[in-house]
C-alpha positions as CSV (number, residue, x, y, z in Angstrom):
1,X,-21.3,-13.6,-46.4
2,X,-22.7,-10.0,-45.9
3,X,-21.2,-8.0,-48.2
4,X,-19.0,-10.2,-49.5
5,X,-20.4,-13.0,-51.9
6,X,-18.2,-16.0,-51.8
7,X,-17.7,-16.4,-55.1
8,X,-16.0,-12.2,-55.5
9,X,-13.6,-13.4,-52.3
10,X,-10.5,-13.5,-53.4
11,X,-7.7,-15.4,-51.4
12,X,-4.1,-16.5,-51.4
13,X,-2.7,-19.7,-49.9
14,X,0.5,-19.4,-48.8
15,X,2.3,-23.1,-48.3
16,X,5.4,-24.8,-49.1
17,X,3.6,-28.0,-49.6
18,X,1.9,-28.6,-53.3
19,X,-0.4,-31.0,-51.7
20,X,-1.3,-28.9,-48.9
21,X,-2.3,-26.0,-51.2
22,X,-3.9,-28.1,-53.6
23,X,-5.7,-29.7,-50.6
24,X,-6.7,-26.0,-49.0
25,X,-7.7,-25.0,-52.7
26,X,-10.1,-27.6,-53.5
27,X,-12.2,-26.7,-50.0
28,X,-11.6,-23.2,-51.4
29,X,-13.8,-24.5,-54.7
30,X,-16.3,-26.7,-52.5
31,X,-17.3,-22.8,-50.8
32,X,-17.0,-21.0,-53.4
33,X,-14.1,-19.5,-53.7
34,X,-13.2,-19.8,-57.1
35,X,-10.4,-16.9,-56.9
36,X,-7.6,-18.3,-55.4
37,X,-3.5,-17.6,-55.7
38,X,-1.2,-20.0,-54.6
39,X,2.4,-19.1,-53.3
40,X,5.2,-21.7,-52.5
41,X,7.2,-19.5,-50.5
42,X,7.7,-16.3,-48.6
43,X,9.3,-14.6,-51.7
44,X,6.2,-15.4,-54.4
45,X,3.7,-14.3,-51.5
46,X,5.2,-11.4,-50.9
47,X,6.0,-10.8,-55.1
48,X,2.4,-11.3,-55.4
49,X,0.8,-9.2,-52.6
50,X,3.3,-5.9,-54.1
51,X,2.1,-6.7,-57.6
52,X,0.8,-4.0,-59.6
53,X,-3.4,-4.0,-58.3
54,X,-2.6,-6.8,-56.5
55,X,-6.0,-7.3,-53.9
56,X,-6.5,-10.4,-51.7
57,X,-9.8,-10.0,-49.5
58,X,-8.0,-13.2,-46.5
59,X,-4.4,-15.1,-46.9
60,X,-3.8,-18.0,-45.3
61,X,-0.1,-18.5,-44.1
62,X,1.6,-21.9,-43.2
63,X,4.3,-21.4,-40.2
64,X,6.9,-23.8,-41.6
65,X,8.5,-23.1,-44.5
66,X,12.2,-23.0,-45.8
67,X,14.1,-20.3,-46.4
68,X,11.6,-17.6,-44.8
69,X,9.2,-19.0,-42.3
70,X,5.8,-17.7,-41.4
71,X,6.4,-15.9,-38.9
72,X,9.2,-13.7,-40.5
73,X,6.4,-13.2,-43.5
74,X,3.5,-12.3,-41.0
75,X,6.3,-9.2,-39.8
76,X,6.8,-8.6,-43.8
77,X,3.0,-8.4,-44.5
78,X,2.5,-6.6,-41.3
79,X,5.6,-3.9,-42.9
80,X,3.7,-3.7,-46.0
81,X,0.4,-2.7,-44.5
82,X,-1.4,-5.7,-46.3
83,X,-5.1,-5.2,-45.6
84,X,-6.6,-7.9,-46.1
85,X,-7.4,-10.3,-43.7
86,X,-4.8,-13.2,-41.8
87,X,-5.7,-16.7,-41.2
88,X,-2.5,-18.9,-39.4
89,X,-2.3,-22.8,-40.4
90,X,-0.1,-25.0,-39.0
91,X,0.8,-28.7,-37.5
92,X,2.1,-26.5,-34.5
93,X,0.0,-27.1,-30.9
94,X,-3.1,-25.3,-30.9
95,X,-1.3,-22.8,-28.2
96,X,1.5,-22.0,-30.4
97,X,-0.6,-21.3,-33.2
98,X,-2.5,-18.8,-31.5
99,X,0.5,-17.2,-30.0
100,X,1.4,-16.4,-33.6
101,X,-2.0,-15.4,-34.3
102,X,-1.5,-12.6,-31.4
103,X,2.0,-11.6,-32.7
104,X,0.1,-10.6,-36.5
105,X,-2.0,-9.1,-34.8
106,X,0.2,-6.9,-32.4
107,X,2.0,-5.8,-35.7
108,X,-1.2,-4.7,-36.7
109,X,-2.4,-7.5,-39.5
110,X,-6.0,-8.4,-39.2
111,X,-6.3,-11.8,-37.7
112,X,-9.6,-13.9,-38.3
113,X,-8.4,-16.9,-36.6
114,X,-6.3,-19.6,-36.8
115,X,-6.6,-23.3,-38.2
116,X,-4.7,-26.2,-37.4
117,X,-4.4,-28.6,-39.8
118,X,-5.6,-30.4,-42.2
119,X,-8.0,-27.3,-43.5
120,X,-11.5,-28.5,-43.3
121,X,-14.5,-27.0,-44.9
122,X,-16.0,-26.3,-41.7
123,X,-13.3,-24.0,-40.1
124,X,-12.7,-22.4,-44.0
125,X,-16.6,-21.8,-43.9
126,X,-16.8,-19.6,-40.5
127,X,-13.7,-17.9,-42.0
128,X,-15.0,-16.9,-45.0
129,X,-18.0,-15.7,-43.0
130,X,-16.3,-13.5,-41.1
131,X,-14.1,-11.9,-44.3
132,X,-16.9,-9.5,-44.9
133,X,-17.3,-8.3,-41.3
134,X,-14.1,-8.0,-39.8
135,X,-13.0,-4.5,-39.8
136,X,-9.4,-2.8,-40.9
137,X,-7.5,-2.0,-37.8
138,X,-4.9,0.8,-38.5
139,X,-7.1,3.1,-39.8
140,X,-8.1,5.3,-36.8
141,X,-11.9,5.7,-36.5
142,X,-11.7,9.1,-34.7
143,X,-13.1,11.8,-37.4
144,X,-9.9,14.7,-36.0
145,X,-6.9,14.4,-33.9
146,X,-6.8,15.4,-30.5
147,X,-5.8,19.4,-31.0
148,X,-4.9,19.8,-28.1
149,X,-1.9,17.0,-28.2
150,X,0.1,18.1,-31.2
151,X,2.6,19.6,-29.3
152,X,3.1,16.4,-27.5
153,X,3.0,14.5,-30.7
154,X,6.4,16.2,-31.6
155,X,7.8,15.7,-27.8
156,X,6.7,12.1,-27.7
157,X,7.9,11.4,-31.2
158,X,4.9,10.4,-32.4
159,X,4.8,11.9,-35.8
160,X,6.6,9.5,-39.0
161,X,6.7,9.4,-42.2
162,X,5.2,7.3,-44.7
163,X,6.4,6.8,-48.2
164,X,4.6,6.4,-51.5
165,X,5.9,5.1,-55.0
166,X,6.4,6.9,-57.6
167,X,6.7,5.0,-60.9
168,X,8.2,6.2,-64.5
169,X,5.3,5.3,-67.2
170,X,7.6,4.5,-70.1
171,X,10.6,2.5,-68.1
172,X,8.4,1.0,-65.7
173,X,10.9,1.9,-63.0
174,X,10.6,3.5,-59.7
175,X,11.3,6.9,-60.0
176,X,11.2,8.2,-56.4
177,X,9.2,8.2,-53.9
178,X,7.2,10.9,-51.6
179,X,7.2,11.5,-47.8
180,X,3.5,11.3,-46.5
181,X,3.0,12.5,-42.7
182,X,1.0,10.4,-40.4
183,X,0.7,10.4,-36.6
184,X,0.4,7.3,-34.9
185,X,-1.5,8.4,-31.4
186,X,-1.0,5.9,-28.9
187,X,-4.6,5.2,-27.8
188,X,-6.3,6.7,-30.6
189,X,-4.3,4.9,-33.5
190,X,-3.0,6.0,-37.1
191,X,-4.4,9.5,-38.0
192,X,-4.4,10.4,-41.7
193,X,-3.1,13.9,-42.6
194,X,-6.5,15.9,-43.1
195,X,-7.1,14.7,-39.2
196,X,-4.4,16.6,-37.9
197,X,-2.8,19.3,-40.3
198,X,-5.4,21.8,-40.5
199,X,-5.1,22.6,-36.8
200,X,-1.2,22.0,-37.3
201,X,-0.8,24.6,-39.7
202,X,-2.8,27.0,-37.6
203,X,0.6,27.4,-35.9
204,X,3.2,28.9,-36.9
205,X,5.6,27.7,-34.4
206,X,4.0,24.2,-35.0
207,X,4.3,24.5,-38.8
208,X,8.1,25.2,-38.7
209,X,8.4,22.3,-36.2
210,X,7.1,19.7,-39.1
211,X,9.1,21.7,-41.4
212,X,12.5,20.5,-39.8
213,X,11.0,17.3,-38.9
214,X,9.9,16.0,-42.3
215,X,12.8,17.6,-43.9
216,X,15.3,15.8,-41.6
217,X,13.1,12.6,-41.4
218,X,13.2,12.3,-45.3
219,X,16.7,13.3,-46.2
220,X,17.9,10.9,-43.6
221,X,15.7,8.1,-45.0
222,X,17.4,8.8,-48.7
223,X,20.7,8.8,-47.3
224,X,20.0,4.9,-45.6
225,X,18.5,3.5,-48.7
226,X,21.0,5.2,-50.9
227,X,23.6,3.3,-48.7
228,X,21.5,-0.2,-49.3
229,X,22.0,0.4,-52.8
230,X,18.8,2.1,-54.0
231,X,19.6,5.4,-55.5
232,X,15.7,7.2,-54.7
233,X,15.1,10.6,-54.8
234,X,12.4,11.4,-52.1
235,X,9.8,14.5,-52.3
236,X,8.6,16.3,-49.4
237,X,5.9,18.5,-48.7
238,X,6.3,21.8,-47.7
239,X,3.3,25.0,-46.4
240,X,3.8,28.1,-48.2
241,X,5.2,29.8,-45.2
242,X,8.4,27.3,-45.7
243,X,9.4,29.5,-48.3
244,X,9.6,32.6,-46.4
245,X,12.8,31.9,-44.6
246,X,15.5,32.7,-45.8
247,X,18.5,30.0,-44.7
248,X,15.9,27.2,-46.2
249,X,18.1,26.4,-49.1
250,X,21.5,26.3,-46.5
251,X,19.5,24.5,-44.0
252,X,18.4,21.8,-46.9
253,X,21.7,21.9,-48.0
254,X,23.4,21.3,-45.0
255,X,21.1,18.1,-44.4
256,X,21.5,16.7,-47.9
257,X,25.7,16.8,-47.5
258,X,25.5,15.2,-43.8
259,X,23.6,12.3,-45.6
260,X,25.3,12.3,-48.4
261,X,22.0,12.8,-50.7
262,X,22.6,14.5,-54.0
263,X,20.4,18.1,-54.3
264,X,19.1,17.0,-57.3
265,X,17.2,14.2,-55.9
266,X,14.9,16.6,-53.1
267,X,12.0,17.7,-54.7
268,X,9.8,20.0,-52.4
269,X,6.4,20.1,-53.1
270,X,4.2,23.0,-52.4
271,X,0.5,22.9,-53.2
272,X,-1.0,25.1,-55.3
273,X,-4.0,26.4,-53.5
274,X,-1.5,28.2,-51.0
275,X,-0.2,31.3,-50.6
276,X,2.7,32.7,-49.2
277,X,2.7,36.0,-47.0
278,X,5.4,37.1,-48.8
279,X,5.4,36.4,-52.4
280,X,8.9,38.3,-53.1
281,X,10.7,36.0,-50.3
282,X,8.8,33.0,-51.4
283,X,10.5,33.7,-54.8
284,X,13.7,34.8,-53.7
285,X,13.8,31.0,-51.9
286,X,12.9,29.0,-54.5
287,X,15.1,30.1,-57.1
288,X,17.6,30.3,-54.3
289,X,16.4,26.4,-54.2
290,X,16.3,26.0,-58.1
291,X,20.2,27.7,-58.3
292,X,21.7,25.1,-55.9
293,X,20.3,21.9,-57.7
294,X,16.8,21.4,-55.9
295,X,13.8,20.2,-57.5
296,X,10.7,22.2,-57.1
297,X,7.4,21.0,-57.8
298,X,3.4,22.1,-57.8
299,X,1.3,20.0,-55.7
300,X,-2.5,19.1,-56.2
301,X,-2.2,21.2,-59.4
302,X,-6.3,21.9,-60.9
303,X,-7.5,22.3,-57.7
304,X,-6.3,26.2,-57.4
305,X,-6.9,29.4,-59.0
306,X,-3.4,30.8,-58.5
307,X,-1.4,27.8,-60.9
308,X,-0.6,29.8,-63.9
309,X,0.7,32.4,-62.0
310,X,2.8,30.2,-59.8
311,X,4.3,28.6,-62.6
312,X,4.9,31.9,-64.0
313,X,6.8,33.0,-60.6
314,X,8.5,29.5,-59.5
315,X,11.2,27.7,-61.3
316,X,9.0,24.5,-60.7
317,X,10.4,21.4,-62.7
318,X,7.2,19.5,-62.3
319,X,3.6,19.2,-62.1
320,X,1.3,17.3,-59.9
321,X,-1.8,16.4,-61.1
322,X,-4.7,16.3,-58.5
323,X,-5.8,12.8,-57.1
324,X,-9.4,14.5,-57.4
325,X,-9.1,14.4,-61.5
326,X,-7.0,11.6,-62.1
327,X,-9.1,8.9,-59.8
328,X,-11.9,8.3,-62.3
329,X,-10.4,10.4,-65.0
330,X,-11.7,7.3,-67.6
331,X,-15.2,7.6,-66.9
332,X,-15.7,11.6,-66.3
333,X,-15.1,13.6,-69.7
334,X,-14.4,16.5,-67.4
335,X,-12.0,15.0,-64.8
336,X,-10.3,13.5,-68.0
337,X,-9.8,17.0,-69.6
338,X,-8.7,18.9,-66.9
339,X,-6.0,15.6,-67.0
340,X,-4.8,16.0,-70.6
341,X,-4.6,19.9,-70.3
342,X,-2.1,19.6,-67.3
343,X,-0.1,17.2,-69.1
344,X,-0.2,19.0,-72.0
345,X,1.3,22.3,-69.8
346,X,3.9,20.3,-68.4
347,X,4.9,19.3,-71.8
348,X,5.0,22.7,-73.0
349,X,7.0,24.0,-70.4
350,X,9.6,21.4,-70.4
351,X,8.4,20.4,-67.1
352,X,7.4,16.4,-65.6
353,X,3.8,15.2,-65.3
354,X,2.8,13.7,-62.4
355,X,-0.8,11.7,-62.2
356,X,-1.3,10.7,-58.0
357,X,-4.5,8.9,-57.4
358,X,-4.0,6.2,-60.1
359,X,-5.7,3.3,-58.5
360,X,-7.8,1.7,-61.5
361,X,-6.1,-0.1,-64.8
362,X,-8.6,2.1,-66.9
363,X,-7.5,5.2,-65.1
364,X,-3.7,4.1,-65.8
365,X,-4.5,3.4,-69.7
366,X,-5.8,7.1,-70.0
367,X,-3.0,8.6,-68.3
368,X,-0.6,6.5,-70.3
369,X,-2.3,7.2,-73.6
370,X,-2.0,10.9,-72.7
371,X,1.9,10.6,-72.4
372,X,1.9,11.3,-68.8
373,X,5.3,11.2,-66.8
374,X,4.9,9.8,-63.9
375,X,1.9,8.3,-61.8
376,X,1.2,7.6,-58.3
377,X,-1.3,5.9,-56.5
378,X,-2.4,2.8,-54.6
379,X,-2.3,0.7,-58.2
380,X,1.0,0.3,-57.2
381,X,1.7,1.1,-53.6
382,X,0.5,2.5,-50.7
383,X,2.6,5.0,-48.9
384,X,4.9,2.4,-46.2
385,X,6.9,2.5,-43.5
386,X,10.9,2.6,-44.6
387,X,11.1,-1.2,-43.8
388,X,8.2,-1.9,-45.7
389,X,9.4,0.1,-48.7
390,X,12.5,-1.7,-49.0
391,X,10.5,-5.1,-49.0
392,X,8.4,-3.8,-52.0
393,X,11.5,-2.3,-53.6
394,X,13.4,-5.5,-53.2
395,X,9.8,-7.1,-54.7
396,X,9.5,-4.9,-57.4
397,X,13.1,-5.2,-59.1
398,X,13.1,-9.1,-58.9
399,X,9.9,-9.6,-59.9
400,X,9.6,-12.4,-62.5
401,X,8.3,-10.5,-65.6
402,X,7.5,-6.7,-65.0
403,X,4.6,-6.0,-67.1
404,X,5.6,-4.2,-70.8
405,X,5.2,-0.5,-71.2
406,X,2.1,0.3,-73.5
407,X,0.0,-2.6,-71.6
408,X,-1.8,-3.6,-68.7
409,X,-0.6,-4.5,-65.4
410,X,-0.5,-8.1,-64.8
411,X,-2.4,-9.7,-62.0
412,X,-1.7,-12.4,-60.4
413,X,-4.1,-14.4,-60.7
414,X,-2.3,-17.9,-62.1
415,X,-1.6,-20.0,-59.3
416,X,2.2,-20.2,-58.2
417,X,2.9,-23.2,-58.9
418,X,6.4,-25.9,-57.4
């Protein structure tokens, strides 16, 4: 299987029917595939694809199903970015099989194929052979974005935001959530941040247009889902230059009352390595910020030279770890020190602890034995589109038994059974 072995393939079965799953799971074995997850409905798929380092390398979907049919979980997969690759099994015609197949993939799932039933070890075999090879398709393959189109990207309403988890280490609950830029090109595809932003911020009158854009885009967002009964504060990143304007906390202000979004739950984030032009009316803003009820916070903190002297100027309330430390931060005695001395500043100073990167259990235990706030990473989510955010949420707060504070994350690796 290429890369892939059979045997570290991990899959899960998505079927009403116990006898169908038992069925699909015992050609599984005959391969195999000994790490398999079974889900009787739309709801435990979806609970177990949004658990806590949840990874499924192919998930096989049934179309018929009560309650929520397959089609309606391909869209909710496809809302959650699932990466791993889609297989469609049904009774249906062969032609209405494939029809769905093109739909997942349209939403931008990765479709090996689709099986019509009963699941044979034949058509499971040329699957499983192509698990290893198939290729993610949101990710853009293009190295930088098109400078030249950034412009248009605002004009052609191109740009959106993402948004990642952020999850309280002692409650377990979700304590916010941060706005991630992304531009989704319509040839080229999804372009992460450090494709495009460099050349954004080379422009001034650029930079100010994201400013407005990300600060409307994510205010607007916390309004909605305040309204749908989830009471998130959202983060959003700001450049340096931000700062220097003066009417920023009246222009923040007047966006947080017409969406009825507390102050107190807009953190901007400014990272560390930049400096403003103007230092006094970077100052003058943020306590300006800090006076009205904002929350200010210290991005990718270890990775500058200026921190102290930040913290020193700005009435920051919290402190974001670098990804660059806390990814690995178990195995490196130096990304694991540069961890605990951030956390112990933030504790010092009365301010929160942020970890982002978290995307290992070990990595999670260290932070969590270090008494870190907050974490971030793709352990627990990915930043998601709005719609997909509410379906994690909506996930995360039913979810049969959330793991305990002070132990490891489950896995779902117990089939689901009727």
């Amino acid at each position: 299987m290429g890369q892939l072995r059979t045997h570290d393939v991990r899959v899960l079965v998505i079927d009403d029917q116990l006898q169908v799953r038992t069925a699909v799971c015992g050609v599984l074995r005959d391969l195999g595939v000994d790490d398999v997850v079974e889900a009787s409905s739309a709801r435990q798929a979806l609970s177990c694809v949004t658990a806590p380092g949840a990874r499924f390398d192919l998930i096989l979907c049934d179309l018929h199903m009560p309650e929520r049919d397959g089609i309606e979980t391909i869209r909710a997969l496809a809302a959650l970015g699932v990466e791993a690759a889609v297989v469609i099994m049904s009774v249906e015609a062969d032609r209405v099989i494939e029809i769905a197949g093109t739909l997942a993939s349209l939403q931008g799932l990765r479709v090996l194929g689709t099986i019509h039933k009963p699941v044979t070890a034949e058509n499971l075999a040329s699957i499983l052979d192509l698990v290893s090879s198939a290729k993610p398709v949101e990710q853009s393959s293009v190295a930088s974005a098109p400078e030249g189109e950034i412009g248009d990207a605002f004009l052609r309403q191109e740009l959106q935001l993402f948004y990642q988890p952020k999850i309280d280490l002692r409650s377990r609950r979700v304590a916010g959530v941060e706005a991630l830029i992304r531009w989704r090109h319509p040839t080229l595809g999804l372009f992460q941040p450090s494709a495009f932003m460099p050349a954004l911020e080379r422009s001034d009158d650029h930079s100010a247009l994201l400013t407005d854009f990300s600060l409307a885009e994510a205010i607007g967002f916390a309004g909605r889902v305040r309204r749908a009964g989830h009471g998130l504060g959202v983060a959003v990143n700001l450049s340096a230059r931000a700062f220097e304007r003066l009417d920023l906390p009246e222009h923040i202000e007047i966006l947080a009352r017409a969406s009825a979004v507390p102050n107190g739950s807009i953190t901007l984030e400014i990272t560390e390595t930049e400096v403003a032009r103007n230092v006094v009316r970077m100052v003058d803003v943020a306590l300006r910020l800090h006076l009205k009820g904002f929350q200010l916070a210290v991005d990718d903190f270890g990775m500058g030279e200026s921190g102290l002297a930040q913290l020193e100027r700005v009435p920051f309330a919290e402190i974001k770890i670098d990804r660059e430390f806390v990814h690995g931060c178990a195995k490196s005695h130096l990304k694991r020190s540069v961890v605990e001395a951030s956390v112990a500043l933030a504790r010092t100073l009365k301010m929160t602890s942020v970890a982002e990167g978290v995307q290992e259990q070990e990595d999670l235990d260290v932070v969590e034995a270090m008494q870190c706030d907050v974490i971030q990473g793709y352990f627990f989510a990915r930043p998601m589109s709005e719609d997909a955010l509410l379906v994690w949420l909506s996930n995360w707060r039913t979810r049969d038994q959330e793991f305990p504070a002070g132990g490891s994350a489950p896995r779902p690796t117990v089939p689901v059974r009727e």
